[in-house]
N, C-alpha and C positions, 0 to 999 in steps of 0.2 A: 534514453528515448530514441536517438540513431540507429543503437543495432539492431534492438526490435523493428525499427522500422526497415532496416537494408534487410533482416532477415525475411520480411516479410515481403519485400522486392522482389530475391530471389526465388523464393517461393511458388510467385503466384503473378509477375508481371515478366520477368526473365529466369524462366524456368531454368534450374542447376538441375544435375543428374548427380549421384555417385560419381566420381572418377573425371567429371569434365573437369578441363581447366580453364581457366578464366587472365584472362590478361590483361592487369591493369597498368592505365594510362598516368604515370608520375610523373609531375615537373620539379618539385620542389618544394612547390605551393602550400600554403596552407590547406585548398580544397582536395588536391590531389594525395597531401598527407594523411589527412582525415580520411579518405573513400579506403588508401592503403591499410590504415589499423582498424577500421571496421572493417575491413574483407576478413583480414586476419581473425578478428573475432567469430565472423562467423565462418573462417572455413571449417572447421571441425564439424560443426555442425551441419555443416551440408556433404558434406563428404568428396569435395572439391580440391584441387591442387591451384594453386599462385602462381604467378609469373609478371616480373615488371617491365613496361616498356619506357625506354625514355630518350626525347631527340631533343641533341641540343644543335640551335637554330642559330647558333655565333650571331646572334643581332647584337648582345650586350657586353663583349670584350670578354675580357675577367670572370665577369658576374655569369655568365652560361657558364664557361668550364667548372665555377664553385658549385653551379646548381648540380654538374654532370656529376663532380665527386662526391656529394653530398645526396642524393641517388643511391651511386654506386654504394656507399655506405651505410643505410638504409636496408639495403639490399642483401650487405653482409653481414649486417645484425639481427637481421630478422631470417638469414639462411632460404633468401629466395632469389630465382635466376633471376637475371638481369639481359634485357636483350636493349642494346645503344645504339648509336649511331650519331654519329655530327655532319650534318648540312648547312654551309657553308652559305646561307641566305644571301646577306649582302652581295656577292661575288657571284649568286645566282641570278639576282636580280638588272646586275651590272652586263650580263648577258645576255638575258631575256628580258629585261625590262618587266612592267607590271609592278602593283602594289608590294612590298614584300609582307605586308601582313595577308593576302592571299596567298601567294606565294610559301609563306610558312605553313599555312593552313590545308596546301594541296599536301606541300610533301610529306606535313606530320600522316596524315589519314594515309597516304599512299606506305608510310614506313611501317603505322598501325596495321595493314593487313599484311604486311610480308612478315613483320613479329610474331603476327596471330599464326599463320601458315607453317612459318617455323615451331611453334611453341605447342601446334596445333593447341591452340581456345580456342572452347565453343566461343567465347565471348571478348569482346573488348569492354573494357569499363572506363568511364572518365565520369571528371569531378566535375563537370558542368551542375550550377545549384541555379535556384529559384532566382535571386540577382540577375544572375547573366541572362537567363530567361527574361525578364523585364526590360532589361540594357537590351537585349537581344530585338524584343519587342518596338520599345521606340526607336532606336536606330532605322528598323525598316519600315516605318511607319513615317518619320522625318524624310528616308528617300523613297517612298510614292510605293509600297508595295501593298500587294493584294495578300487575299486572305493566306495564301501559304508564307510569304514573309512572315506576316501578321504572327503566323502559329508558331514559328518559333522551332526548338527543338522539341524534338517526339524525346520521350522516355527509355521506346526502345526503338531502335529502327533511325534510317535508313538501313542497311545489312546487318551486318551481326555486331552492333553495337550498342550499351545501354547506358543507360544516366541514372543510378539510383537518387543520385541527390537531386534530384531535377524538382524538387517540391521543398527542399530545406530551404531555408534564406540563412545567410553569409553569418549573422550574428549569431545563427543555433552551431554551424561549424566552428566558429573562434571561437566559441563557450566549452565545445565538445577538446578541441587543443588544449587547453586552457586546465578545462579538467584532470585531463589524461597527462595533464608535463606533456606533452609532444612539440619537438622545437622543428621549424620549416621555412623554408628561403623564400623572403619577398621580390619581387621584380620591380626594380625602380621604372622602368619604363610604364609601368600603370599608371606615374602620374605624371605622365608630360598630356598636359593641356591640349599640344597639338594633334592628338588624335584624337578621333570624335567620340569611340567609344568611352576612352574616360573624362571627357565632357559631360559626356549624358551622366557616367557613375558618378562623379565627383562635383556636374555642377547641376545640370536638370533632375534627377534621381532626387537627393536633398532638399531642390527645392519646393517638389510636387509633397514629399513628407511637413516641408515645415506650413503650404497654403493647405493641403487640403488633407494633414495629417498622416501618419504611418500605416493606415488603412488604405492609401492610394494603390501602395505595391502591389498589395493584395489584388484589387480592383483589374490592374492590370495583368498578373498572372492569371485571373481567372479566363479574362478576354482572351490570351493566349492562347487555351486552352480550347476555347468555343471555338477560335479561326481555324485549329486544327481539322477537331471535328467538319466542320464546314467545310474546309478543304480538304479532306478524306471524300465527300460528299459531288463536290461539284469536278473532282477531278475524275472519278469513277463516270460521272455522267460526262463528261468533258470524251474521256475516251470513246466511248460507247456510241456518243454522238457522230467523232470523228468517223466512225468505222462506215457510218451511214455514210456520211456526207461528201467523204473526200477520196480521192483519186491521188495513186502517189505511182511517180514512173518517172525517166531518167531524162534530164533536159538534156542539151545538145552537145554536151560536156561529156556528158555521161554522168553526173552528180544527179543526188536526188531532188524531186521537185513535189511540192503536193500540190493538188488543186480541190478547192473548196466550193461548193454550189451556194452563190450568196443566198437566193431566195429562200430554201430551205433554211440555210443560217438565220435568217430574221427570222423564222417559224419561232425561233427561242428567246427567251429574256438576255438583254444585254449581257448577264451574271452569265448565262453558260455561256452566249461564245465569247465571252473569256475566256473562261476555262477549255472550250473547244481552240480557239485559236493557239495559245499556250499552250496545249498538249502536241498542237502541228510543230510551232517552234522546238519546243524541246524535242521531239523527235529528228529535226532536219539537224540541228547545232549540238546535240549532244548534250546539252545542257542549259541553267537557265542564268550563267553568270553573264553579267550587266547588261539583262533583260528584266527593265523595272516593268512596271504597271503602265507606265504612259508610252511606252513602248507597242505597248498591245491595246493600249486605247489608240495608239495612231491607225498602228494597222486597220482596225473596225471602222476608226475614222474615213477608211479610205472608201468605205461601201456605201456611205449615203448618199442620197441620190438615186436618179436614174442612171444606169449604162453609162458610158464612156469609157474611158480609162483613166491610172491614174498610177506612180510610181513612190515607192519609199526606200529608203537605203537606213538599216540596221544595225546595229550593233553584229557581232560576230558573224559578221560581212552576209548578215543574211538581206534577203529583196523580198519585198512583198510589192505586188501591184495587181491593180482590177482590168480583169480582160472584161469589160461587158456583163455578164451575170454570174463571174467565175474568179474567184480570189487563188490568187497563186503566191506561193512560198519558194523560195530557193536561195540557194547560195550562193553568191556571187564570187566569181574569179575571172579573169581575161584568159581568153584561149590563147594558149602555146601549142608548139611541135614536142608531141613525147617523147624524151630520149631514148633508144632500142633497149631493151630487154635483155641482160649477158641470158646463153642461157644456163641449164643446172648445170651445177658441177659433180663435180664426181665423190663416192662417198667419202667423208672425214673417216679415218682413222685414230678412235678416240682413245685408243692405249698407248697411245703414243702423243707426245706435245708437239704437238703442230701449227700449222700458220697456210693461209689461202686466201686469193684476191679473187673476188667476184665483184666484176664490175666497178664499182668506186669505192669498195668497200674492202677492205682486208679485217679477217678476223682469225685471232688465235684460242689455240684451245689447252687446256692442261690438264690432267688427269691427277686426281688427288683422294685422299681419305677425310672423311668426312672430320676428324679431331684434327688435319690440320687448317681449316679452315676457319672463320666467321659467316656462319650464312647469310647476315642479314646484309653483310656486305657485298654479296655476292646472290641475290635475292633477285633484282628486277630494278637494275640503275638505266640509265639512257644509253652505255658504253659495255655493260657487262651484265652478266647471268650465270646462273648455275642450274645442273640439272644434276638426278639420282641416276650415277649409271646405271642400273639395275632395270630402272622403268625405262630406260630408251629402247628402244627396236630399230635396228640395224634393216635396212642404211639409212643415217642421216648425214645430211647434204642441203645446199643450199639453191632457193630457185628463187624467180622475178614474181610480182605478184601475178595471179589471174581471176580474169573476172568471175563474178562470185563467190570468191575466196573468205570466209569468214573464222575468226580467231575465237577459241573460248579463255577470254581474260581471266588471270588471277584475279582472286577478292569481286569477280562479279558471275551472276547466275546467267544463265544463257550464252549466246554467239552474238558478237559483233561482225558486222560488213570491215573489211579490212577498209573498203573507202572511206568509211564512215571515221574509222579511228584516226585516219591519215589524214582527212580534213579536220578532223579536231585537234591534232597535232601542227596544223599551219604547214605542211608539208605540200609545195607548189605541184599543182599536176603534171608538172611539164617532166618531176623529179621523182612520182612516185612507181614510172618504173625500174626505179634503179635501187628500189628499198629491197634488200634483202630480207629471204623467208626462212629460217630454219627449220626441218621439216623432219621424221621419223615416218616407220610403217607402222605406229603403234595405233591407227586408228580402226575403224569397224571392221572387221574380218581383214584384218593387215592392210588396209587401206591407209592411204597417206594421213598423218598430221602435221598441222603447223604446231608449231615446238617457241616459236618468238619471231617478232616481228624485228629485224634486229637491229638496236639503238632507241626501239621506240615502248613495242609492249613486251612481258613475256604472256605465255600462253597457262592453263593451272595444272598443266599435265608433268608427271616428273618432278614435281618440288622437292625440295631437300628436306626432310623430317626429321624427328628427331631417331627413326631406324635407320636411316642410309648409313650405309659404310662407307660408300665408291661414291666420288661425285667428277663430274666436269666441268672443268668454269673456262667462261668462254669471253672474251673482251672483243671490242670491235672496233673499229675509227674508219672515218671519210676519208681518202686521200688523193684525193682530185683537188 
């Protein structure tokens, strides 16, 4: 019953070609074992090449390295590449501070598209199933979210990502192992209590089955489903609306700022300027992490009434406050004196292994062949990158940022504002002329490129593939 169905996934919700490859996301797991030997079944049939990805997050001692060799072995029995990596969670967290279950969840997706890059797949695959879709559901529904929490994961999408399982439930997968002999590593951390995720699976989940019977789940994935829809819907009108309404231009920082025409805004149902406000937010912050719903009910909050004014202080240090008949959005930071700007240096010589101080930065470079490397290691870390010599265009050289400077990020479509990434990054104004540029003339009629922001993004220009022969890898550190 599974393969017809994955095959009919690929088909016709995530379209295969002949000859794409596909990069599937393994833990160990039972679901990510399952997604592995139906792929298998149906590659032939689609005329598709495999690839496995697997990170292991050192949360569980022991128990990660067993799952990583166990993986790897998987991998050598079925005669398919293997692309690894170990991120060192805890020890990241002891640094940055933050949830480490977010924290695992940035760097798996960020290591997922340097795999993909490398591996070149059309596609990433994970074993996300109908369960977690539920789990997924009430979780964000317990903290206050609106219809896009609500929806859950899409099936395909956000970028080149998909979920075939995303409509199976947990017991059609363990029936499907079960069938096939297929043996796959549990994570005992699924059942400490103290996480709320498996509270809901192991104690609310059970209980909504045993009051209002095993047709609940159901009830719920369908909801899931509609909030999508929905928010497909009010977020499209949500933009559309902004475009009207709002004014975006640079506060006295120089960071961005929108400003919103309240009156017009009442023109619409509570429902859109949610979604109009939210689309301001997500634009100014980059994102919508710990931006619930009462978050953006305050903000609206802030418009009732006549005129006056009135101030709010945000999550990911965003401001909102009412000028009179004018809602304004921005980012909050205290003004400093900007540190001067080294200026460019002079070009690297990349046939040669070298070292250079620009500003508070020293970075080294080495010249190498592409079999003696790991690329994923040398992908797009905070400290290090690599590029294809072949694609670089001479000279590259390092400079301070300038305004309007904008980067085209690995793993994302379009241009980012460099400031934009460097406030999302928590990098203080006072510091961000001292961020190094890595730069070539590989751009529009030998026009400059940025190549990496460096310590913080790389750039998609240059990746290491699987044709490069010549590569250069480049480390970097602070040392001020």
């Amino acid at each position: 019953m599974l393969e017809p169905r994955m095959l009919d996934f690929f088909t016709h919700r995530c379209p295969v070609q002949p000859g794409d490859t596909l990069l599937a996301a393994v833990s160990g797991g039972p679901d990510s074992v399952a997604l592995l030997h139906l792929l298998l079944r149906i590659r032939d049939s689609l005329g598709m090449e495999l690839h496995v990805a697997h990170l292991n997050h050192k949360m569980r001692g022991e128990e990660s390295e067993e799952d990583a060799r166990f993986v790897a072995s998987l991998c050598e029995d079925y005669g398919l590449p293997l692309h690894g990596r170990a991120v060192d969670i805890p020890a990241l967290q002891r640094q940055v501070g933050g949830s480490p279950e977010a924290l695992a969840r940035r760097e798996r997706y960020a290591f997922l598209e340097e795999a993909r890059a490398v591996a070149g797949a059309r596609w990433v695959v994970t074993g996300h199933n109908a369960d977690d879709q539920v789990e997924t559901f009430l979780l964000n529904m317990l903290r206050g979210a609106g219809p896009r929490g609500l929806g859950g994961m899409l099936p395909v999408g956000p970028g080149p990502i998909c979920r075939p399982l995303l409509n199976t439930w947990r017991e059609q997968i363990m029936a499907y192992l079960e069938e096939e002999d297929l043996t796959y590593r549990l994570d005992s951390s699924n059942e400490d209590l103290s996480l709320t995720r498996n509270r809901v699976r192991h104690v609310l989940v059970p209980l909504l089955n045993r009051e209002f019977g095993p047709g609940a789940r159901a009830v719920l994935l369908r909801e899931s489903r509609l909030m999508n829809e929905l928010d497909d819907y009010l977020s499209l009108e949500g933009e559309e609306i902004l475009q009207d309404l709002a004014r975006r231009e640079p506060d006295e920082g120089g960071s961005d700022r929108i400003r919103i025409a309240i009156p017009a805004l009442h023109q619409h149902h509570r429902v859109v300027q949610r979604s109009v406000v939210r689309t301001a937010v997500e634009m100014l912050a980059g994102g919508l992490e710990d931006i619930d719903l009462v978050h953006i009910d305050s903000i609206l909050d802030l418009l009732q009434g006549e005129g006056g004014t009135a101030h709010l202080d945000l999550p990911r240090r965003l401001e909102a406050w009412r000028e009179y008949d004018t809602l304004v959005l921005s980012l909050a930071e205290a003004p400093r004196t900007e540190l001067p700007t080294p200026p460019p240096s002079s070009p690297l010589d990349l046939d040669e292994e070298g070292e250079l101080r620009w500003g508070a930065t020293r970075v080294r470079w080495t010249p190498a062949s592409r079999e003696e490397i790991d690329p994923l290691e040398w992908a797009d870390r905070p400290g290090r990158s690599s590029f294809d010599r072949e694609a670089l265009v001479e000279p590259v050289y390092l400079r301070g940022i300038r305004p309007g400077d904008r980067l085209e990020p690995l793993g994302m479509a379009g241009r980012q504002k460099l400031s934009d990434l460097l406030i999302n990054r928590k990098v203080p104004r006072r510091l961000r002329t001292r961020v190094a540029l890595l730069c070539d003339n590989g751009g529009p009629e030998g026009g400059e490129r940025i190549l990496w922001v460096v310590g913080h993004r790389r750039a998609r220009h240059a990746t290491v593939g699987p044709d490069a022969t010549q590569v250069v890898l480049f480390e970097a550190e602070t040392i001020v």
